[in-house]
PAZAPA-4460 file (N, C-alpha, C; in steps of 0.05 Angstrom, whole numbers, plus 32768, in hexadecimal, padded with zeros to 4 digits):
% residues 269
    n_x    n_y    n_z   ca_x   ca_y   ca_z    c_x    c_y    c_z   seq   type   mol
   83DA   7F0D   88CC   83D6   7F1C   88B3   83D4   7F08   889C     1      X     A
   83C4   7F09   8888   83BB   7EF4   8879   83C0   7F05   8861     2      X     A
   83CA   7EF6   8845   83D1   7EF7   882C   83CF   7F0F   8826     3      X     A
   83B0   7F17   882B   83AD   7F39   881A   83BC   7F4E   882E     4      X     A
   83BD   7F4B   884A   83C2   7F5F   885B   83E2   7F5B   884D     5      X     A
   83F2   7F45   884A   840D   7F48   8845   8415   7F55   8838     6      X     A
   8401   7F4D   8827   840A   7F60   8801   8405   7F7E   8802     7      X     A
   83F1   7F85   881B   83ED   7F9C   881D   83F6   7FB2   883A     8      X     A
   8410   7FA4   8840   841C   7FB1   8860   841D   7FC9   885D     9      X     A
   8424   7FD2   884B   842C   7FED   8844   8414   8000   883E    10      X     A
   83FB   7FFA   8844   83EB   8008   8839   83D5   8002   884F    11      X     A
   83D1   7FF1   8863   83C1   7FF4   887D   83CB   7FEC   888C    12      X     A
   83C6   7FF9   8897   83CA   7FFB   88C2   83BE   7FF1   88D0    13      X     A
   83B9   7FE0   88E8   83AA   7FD9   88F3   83A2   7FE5   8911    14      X     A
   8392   7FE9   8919   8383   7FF1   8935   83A5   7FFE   893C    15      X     A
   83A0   801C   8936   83C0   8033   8935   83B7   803F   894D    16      X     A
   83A5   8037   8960   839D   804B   8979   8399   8036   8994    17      X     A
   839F   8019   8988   83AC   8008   89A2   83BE   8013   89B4    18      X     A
   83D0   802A   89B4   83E3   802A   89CA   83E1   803E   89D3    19      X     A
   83EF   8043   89F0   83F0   8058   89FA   8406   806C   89F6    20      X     A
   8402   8081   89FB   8423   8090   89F5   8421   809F   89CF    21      X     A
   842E   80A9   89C8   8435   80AD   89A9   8436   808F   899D    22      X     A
   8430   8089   898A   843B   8078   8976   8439   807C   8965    23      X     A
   8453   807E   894F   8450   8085   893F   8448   806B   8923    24      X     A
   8431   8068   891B   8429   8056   8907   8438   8055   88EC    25      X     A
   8438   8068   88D9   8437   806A   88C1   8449   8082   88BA    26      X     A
   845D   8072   88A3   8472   8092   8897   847B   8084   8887    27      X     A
   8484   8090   8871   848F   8088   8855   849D   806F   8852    28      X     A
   84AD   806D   8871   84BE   804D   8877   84B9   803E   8874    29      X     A
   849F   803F   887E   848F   8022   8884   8472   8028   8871    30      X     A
   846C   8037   8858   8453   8039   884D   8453   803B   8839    31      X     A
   8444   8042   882A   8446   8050   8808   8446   8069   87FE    32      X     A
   8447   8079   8822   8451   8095   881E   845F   809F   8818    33      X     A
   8462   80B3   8803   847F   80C8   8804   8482   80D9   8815    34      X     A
   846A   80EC   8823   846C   80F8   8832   845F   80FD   8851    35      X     A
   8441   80EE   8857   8433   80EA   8866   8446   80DE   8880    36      X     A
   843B   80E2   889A   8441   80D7   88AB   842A   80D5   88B8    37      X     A
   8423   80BD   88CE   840A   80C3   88E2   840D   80B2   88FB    38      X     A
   840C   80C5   890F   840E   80B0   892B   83F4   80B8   8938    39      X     A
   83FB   80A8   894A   83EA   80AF   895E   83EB   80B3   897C    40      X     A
   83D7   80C7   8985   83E5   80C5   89AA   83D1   80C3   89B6    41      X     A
   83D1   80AE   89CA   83BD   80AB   89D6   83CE   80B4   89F6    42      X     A
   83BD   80BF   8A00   83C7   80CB   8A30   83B8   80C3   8A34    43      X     A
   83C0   80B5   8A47   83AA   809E   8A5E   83B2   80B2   8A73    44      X     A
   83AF   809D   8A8E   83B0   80A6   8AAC   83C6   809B   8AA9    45      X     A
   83DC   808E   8AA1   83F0   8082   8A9F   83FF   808D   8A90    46      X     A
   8401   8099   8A76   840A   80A7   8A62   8400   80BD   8A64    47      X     A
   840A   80DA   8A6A   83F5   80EC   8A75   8409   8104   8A63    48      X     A
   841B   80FF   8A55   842B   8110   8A41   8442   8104   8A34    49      X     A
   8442   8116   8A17   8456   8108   8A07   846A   8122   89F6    50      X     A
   8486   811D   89EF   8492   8134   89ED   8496   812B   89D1    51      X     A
   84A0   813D   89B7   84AB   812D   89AA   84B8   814A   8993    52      X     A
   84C5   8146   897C   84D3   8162   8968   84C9   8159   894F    53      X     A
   84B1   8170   8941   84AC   8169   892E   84CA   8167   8915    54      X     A
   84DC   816F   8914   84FA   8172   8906   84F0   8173   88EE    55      X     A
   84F2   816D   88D5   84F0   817A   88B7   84CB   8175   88B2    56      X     A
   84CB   816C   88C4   849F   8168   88BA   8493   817F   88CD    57      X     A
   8478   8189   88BB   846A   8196   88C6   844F   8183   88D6    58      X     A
   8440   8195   88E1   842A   8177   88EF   8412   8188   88F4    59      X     A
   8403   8179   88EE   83E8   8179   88F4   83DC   8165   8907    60      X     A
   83C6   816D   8928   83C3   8166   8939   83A9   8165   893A    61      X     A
   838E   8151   8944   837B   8155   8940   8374   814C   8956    62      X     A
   8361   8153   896D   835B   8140   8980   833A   812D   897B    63      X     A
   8340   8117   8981   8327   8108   8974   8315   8103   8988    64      X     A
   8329   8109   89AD   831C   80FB   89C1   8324   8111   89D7    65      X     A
   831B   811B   89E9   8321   8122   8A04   8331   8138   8A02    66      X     A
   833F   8147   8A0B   834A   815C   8A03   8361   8162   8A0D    67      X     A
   8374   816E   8A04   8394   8174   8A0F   83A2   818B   8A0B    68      X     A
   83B2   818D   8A1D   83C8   81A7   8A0F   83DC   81A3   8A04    69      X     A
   83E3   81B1   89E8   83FA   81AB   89DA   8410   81C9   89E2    70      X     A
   8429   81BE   89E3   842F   81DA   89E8   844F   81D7   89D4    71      X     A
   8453   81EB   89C5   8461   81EF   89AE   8474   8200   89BA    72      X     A
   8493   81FF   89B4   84A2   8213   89C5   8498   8221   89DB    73      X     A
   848A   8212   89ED   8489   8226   8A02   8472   822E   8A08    74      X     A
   845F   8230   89EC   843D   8242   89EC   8434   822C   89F2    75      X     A
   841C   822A   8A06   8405   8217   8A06   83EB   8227   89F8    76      X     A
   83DF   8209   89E7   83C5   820F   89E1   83B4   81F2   89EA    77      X     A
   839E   81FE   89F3   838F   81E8   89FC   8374   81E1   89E0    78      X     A
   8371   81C3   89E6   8364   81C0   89C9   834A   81AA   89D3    79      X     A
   8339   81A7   89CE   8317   819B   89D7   8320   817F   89BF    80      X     A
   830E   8170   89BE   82FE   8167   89AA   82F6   8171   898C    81      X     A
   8303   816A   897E   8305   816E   8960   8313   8188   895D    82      X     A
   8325   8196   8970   832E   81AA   8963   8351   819F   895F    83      X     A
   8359   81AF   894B   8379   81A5   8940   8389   81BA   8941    84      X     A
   83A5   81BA   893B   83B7   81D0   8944   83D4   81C2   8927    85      X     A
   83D7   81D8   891A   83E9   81D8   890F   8401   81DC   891D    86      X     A
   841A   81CD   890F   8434   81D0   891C   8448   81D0   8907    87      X     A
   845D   81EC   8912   8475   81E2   88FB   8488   81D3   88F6    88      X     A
   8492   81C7   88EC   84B3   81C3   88DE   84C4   81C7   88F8    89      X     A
   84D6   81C2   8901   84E4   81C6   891C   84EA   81CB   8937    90      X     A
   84CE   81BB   893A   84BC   81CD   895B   84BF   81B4   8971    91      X     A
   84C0   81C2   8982   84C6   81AE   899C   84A2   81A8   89AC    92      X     A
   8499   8190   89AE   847E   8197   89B1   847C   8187   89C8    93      X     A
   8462   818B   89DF   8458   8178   89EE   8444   8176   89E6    94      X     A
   8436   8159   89F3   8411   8162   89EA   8412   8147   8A05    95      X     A
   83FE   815A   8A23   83F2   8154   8A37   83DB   8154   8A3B    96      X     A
   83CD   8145   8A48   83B5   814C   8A53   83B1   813E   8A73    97      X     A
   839C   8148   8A7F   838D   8148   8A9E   8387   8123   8AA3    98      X     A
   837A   811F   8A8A   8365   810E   8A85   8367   80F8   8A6D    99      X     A
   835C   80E9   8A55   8361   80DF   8A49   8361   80EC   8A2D   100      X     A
   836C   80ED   8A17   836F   80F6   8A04   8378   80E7   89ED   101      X     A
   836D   80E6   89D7   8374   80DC   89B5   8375   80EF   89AB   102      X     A
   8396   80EE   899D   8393   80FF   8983   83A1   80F4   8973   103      X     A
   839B   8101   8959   83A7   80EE   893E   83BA   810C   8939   104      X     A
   83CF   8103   892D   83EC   8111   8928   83F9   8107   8906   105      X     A
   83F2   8124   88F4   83F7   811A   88DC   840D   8135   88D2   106      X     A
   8426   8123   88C6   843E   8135   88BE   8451   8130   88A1   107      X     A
   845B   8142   8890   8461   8141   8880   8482   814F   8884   108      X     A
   8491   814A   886F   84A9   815A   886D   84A9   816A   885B   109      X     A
   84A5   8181   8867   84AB   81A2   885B   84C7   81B2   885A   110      X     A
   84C6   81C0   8845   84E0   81DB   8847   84DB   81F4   885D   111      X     A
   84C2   81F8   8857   84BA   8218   8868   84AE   8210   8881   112      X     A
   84B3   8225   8894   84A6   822D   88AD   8489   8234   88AC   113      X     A
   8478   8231   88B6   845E   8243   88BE   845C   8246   88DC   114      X     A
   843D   825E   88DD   8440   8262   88FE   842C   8249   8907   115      X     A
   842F   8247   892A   8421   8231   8930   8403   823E   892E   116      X     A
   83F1   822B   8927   83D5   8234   892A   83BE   8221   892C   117      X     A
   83A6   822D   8947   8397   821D   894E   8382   8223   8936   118      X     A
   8371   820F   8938   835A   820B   8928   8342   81F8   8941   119      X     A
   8329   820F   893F   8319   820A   8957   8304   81FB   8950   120      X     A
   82F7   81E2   894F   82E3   81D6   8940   82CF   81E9   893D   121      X     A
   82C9   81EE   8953   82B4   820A   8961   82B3   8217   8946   122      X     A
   82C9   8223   893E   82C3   8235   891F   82C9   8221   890B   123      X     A
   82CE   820D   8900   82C7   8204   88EB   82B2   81F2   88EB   124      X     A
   82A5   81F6   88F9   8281   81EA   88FE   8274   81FB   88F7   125      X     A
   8280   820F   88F6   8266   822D   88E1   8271   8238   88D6   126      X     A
   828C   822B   88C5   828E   8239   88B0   828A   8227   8894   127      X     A
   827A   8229   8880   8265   8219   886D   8288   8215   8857   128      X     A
   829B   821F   8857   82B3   821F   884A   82C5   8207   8850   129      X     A
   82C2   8202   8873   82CC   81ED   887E   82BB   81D4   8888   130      X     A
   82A8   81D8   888E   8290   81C1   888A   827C   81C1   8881   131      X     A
   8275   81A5   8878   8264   81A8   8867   825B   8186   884E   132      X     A
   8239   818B   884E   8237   817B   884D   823B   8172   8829   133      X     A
   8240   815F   8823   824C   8150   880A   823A   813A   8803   134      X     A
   8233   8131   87E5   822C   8111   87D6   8205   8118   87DD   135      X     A
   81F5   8101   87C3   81DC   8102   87C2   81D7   80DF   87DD   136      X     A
   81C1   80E4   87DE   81B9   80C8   87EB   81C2   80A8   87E4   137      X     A
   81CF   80A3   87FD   81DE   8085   8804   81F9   808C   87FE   138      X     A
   820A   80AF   87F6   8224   80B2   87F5   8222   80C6   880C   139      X     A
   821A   80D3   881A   8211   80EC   882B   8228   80EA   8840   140      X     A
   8236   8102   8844   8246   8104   8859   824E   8120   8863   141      X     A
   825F   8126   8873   826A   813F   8881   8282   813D   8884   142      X     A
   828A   8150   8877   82A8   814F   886F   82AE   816E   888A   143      X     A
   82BE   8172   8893   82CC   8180   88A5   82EB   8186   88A1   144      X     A
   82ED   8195   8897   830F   81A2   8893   8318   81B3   88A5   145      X     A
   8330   81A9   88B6   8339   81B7   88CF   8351   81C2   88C7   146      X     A
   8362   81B7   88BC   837B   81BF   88AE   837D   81C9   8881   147      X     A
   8377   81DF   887E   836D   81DA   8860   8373   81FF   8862   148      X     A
   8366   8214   884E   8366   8224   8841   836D   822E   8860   149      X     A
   8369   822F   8872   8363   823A   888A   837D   8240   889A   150      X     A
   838F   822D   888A   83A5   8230   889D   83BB   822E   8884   151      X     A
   83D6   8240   8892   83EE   823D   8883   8405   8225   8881   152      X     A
   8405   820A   8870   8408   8200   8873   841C   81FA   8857   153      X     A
   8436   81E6   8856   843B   81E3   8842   8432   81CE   882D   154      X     A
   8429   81B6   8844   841E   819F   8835   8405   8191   8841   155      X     A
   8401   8193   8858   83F6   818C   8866   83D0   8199   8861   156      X     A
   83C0   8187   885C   839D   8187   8856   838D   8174   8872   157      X     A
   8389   8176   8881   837D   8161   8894   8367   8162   8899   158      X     A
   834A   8155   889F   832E   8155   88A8   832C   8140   88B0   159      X     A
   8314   813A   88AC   8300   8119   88BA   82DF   8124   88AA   160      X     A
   82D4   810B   889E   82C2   8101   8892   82B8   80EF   88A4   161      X     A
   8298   80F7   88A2   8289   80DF   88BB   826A   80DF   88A0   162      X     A
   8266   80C7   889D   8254   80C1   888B   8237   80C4   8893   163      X     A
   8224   80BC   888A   820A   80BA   8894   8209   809A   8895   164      X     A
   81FA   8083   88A2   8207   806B   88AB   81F4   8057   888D   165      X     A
   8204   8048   8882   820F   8037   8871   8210   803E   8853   166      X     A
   821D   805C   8856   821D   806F   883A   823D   8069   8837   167      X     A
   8248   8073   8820   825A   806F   880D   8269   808D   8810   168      X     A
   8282   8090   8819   8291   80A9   8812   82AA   80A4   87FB   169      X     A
   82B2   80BD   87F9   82CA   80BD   87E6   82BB   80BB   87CB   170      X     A
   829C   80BC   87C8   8291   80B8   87B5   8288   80CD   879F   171      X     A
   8286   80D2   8791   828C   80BE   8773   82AD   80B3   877F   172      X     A
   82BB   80A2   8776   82D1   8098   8774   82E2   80BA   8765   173      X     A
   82F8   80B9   8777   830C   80C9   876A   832B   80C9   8776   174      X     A
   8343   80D0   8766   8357   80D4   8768   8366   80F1   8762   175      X     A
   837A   80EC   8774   838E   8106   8770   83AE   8100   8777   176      X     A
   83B6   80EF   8764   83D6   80E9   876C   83E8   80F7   8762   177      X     A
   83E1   8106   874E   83EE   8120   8746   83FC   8135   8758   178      X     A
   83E1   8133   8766   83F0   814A   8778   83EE   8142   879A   179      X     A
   83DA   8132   879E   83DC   812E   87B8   83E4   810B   87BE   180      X     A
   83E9   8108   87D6   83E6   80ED   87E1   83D5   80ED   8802   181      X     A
   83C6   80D4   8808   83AD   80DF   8819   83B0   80C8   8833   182      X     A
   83AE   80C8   8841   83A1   80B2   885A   838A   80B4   8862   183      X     A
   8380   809A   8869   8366   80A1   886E   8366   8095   8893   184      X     A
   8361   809A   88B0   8361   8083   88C0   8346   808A   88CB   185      X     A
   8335   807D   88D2   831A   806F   88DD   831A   8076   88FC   186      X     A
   8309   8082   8901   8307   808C   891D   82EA   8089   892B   187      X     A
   82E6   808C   8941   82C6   808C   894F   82B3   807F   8934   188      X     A
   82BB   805C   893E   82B1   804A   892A   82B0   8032   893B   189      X     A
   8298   802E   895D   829B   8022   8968   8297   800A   895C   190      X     A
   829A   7FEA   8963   8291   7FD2   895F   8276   7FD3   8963   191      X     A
   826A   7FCB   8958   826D   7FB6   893A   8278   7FC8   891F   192      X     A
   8277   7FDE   8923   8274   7FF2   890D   8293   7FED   88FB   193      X     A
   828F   7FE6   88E0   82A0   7FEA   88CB   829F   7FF3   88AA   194      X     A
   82B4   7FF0   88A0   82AE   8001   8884   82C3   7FEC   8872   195      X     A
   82BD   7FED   885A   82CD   7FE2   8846   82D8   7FF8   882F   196      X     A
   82F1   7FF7   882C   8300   800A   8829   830D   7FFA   8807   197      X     A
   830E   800D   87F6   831B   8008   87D7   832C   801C   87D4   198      X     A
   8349   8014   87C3   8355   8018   87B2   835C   8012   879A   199      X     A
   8354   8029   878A   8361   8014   8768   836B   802B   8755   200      X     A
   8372   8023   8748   837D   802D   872D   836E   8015   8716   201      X     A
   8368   8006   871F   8359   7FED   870B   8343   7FEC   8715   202      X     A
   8331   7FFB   86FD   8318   7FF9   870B   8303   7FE7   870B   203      X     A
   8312   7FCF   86FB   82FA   7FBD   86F5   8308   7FAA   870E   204      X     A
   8319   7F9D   871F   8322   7F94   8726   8339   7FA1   8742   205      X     A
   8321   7FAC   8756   833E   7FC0   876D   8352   7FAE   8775   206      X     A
   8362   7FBD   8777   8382   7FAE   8788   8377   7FAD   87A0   207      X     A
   8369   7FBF   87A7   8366   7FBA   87CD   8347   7FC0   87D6   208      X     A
   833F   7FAE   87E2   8325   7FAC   87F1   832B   7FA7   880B   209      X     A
   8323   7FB5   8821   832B   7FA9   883C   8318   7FAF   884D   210      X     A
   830B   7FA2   885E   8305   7FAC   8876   830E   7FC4   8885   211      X     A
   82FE   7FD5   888E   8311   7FF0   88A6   8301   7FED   88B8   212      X     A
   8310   7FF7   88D3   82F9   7FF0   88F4   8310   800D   88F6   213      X     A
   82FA   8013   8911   8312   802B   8923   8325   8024   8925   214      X     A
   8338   8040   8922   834E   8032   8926   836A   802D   890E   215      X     A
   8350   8025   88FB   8368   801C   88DC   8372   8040   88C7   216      X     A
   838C   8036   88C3   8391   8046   88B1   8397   803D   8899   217      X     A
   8396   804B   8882   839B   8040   886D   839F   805A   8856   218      X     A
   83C4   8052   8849   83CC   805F   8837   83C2   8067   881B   219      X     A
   83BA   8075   8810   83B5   8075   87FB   83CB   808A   87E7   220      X     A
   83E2   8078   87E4   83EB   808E   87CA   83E9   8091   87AC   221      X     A
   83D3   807F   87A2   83C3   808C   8788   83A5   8072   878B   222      X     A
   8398   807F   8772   8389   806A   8772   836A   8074   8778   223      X     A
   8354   8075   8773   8337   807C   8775   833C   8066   8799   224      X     A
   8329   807B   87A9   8323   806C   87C9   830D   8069   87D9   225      X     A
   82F6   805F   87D0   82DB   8062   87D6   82DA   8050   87EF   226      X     A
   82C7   8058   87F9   82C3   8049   8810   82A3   8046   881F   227      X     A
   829A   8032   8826   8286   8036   8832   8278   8023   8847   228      X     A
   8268   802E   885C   8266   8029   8872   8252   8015   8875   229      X     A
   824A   7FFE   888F   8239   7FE9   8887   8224   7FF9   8897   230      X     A
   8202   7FEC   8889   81F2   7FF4   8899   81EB   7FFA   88B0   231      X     A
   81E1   800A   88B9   81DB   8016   88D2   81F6   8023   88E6   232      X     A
   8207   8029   88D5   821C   802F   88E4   8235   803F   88CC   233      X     A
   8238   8059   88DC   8248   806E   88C4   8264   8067   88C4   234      X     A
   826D   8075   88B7   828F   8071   88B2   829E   8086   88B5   235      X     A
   82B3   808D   88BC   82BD   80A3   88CA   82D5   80A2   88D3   236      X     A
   82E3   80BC   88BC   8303   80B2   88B6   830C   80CF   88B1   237      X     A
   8326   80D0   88C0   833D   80EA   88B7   8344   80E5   88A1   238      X     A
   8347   80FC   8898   835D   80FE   887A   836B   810E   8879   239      X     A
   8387   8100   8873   839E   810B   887A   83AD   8113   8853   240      X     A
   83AD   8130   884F   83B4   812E   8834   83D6   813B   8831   241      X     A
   83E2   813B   8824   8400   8145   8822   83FE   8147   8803   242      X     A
   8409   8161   8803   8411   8172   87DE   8429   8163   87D8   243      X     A
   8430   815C   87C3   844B   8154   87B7   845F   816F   87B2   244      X     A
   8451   8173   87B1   845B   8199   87A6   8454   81AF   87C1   245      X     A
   8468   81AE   87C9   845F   81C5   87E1   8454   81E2   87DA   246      X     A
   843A   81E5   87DC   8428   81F6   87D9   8418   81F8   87C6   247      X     A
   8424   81FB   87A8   841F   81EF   8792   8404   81E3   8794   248      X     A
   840E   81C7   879F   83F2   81A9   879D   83EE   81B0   87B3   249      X     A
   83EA   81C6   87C8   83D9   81BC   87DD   83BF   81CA   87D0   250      X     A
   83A8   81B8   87D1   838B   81BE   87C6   8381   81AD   87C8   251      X     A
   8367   81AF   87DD   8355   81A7   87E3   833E   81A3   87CD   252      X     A
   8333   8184   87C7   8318   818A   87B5   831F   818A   8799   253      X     A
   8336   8181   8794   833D   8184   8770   8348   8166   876D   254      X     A
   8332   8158   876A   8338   8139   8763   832D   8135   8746   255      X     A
   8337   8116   873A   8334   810E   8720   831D   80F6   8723   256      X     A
   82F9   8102   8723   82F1   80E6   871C   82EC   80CE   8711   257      X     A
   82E6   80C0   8719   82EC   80A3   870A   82DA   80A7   86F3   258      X     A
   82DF   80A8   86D4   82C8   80AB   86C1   82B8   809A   86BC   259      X     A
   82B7   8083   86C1   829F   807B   86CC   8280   8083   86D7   260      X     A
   8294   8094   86EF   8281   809C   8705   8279   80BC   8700   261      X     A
   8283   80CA   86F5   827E   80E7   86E8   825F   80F3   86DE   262      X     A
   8254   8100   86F0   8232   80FE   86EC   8238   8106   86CC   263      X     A
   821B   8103   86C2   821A   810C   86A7   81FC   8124   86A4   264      X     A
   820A   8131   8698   8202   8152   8691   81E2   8148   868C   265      X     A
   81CA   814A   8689   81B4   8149   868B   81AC   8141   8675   266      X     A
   81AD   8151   865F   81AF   814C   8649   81B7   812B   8642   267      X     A
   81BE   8127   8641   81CE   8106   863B   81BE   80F7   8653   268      X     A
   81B3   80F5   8666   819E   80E5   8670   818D   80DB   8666   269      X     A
***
């Protein structure tokens, strides 16, 4: 780890889908989170199930790869490729599969209960509320919300953004530390393929520029976070958002842009 990665432990992760089994990467301990958590589980032929208690966090489950059963007190639901499953606050969980499986696992600490609930990619692929395409040419992307208006949740916002290949997301530049705090981690981003990733609050001068490959996560708890992908090859990342305010700030889509970057009314062109 070299000078900038030091100064910045707390704010990237590195290749969080090296291991087999649960691992858990990232939580307030070890980050710049107050509330975010994010692991990951990868089932091999070797690792073929993992048990574990969500206890004061709720969770959000997304599968990125292969498919598995999660089973929550007792109920099994079976889940494909990009579909996710909400979980509450106090639940005793497994998550198995036949075959090989990735999924990313993102949790917050809540007061309230909700019920468990699947979310089927299948339907938020046609619903224009949950996907959908975003930004003019060389920012162009598809934003996908699996966990959002859709589900009862106290803090918990989750999707994945996959760009068009060496376009710019998160763009115009914007922030929301008011009410939310966000993760972003990098997924189905084979080699060679990478992205360069900003944070700032100083906009003439960012605190953080970094490289991202599959694999990386990286905290953002304030700060404008643009990012964009090198040519011929897209960029493609979960986002993991948590309300400060349970229910209150959970809201999707209500960011502060950078005024700078703020189109201007026609008139004034």
């Amino acid at each position: 780890m070299n000078a900038t990665e030091t100064k910045h432990a707390t704010q990237i992760f590195r290749k969080t889908n090296s291991q087999a089994g649960r691992h858990i990467a990232v939580t307030p301990a070890n980050s710049t989170n107050r509330h975010l958590c994010y692991s990951r589980i990868i089932l091999t032929d070797s690792v073929q199930s993992v048990v574990f208690h969500t206890g004061e966090q709720e969770a959000g489950l997304i599968v990125l790869n292969g498919s598995a059963m999660v089973s929550v007190e007792g109920q099994h639901h079976d889940l494909r490729k990009l579909d996710g499953i909400y979980i509450p606050r106090d639940a005793s969980v497994q998550v198995s599969s036949d075959g090989v499986a990735d999924i990313a696992e993102f949790s917050a600490a809540v007061s309230g209960r909700n019920p468990v609930q699947v979310v089927r990619y299948g339907e938020v692929s046609v619903d224009p509320s949950l996907r959908f395409t975003v930004g003019a040419a060389s920012q162009q992307r598809q934003v996908s919300v699996i966990i959002g208006k859709n589900v009862q949740a106290n803090r918990l916002l989750l999707g994945f953004t996959v760009s068009d290949p060496g376009n710019w997301t998160s763009w115009p530049p914007h922030e929301h530390a008011k009410m939310l705090e966000e993760m972003y981690v990098f997924f189905d981003m084979p080699e060679p393929a990478y992205g360069i990733q900003l944070i700032y609050n100083d906009t003439e001068y960012p605190e953080l520029v970094t490289v991202v490959r599959d694999g990386d996560a990286v905290a953002i708890p304030s700060g404008y976070h643009p990012n964009v992908s090198v040519p011929g090859h897209r960029i493609t990342f979960l986002w993991a958002l948590a309300a400060h305010r349970e229910h209150e700030d959970r809201q999707y889509g209500v960011v502060n842009v950078q005024p700078a970057f703020i189109p201007k009314p026609a008139a004034e062109l």
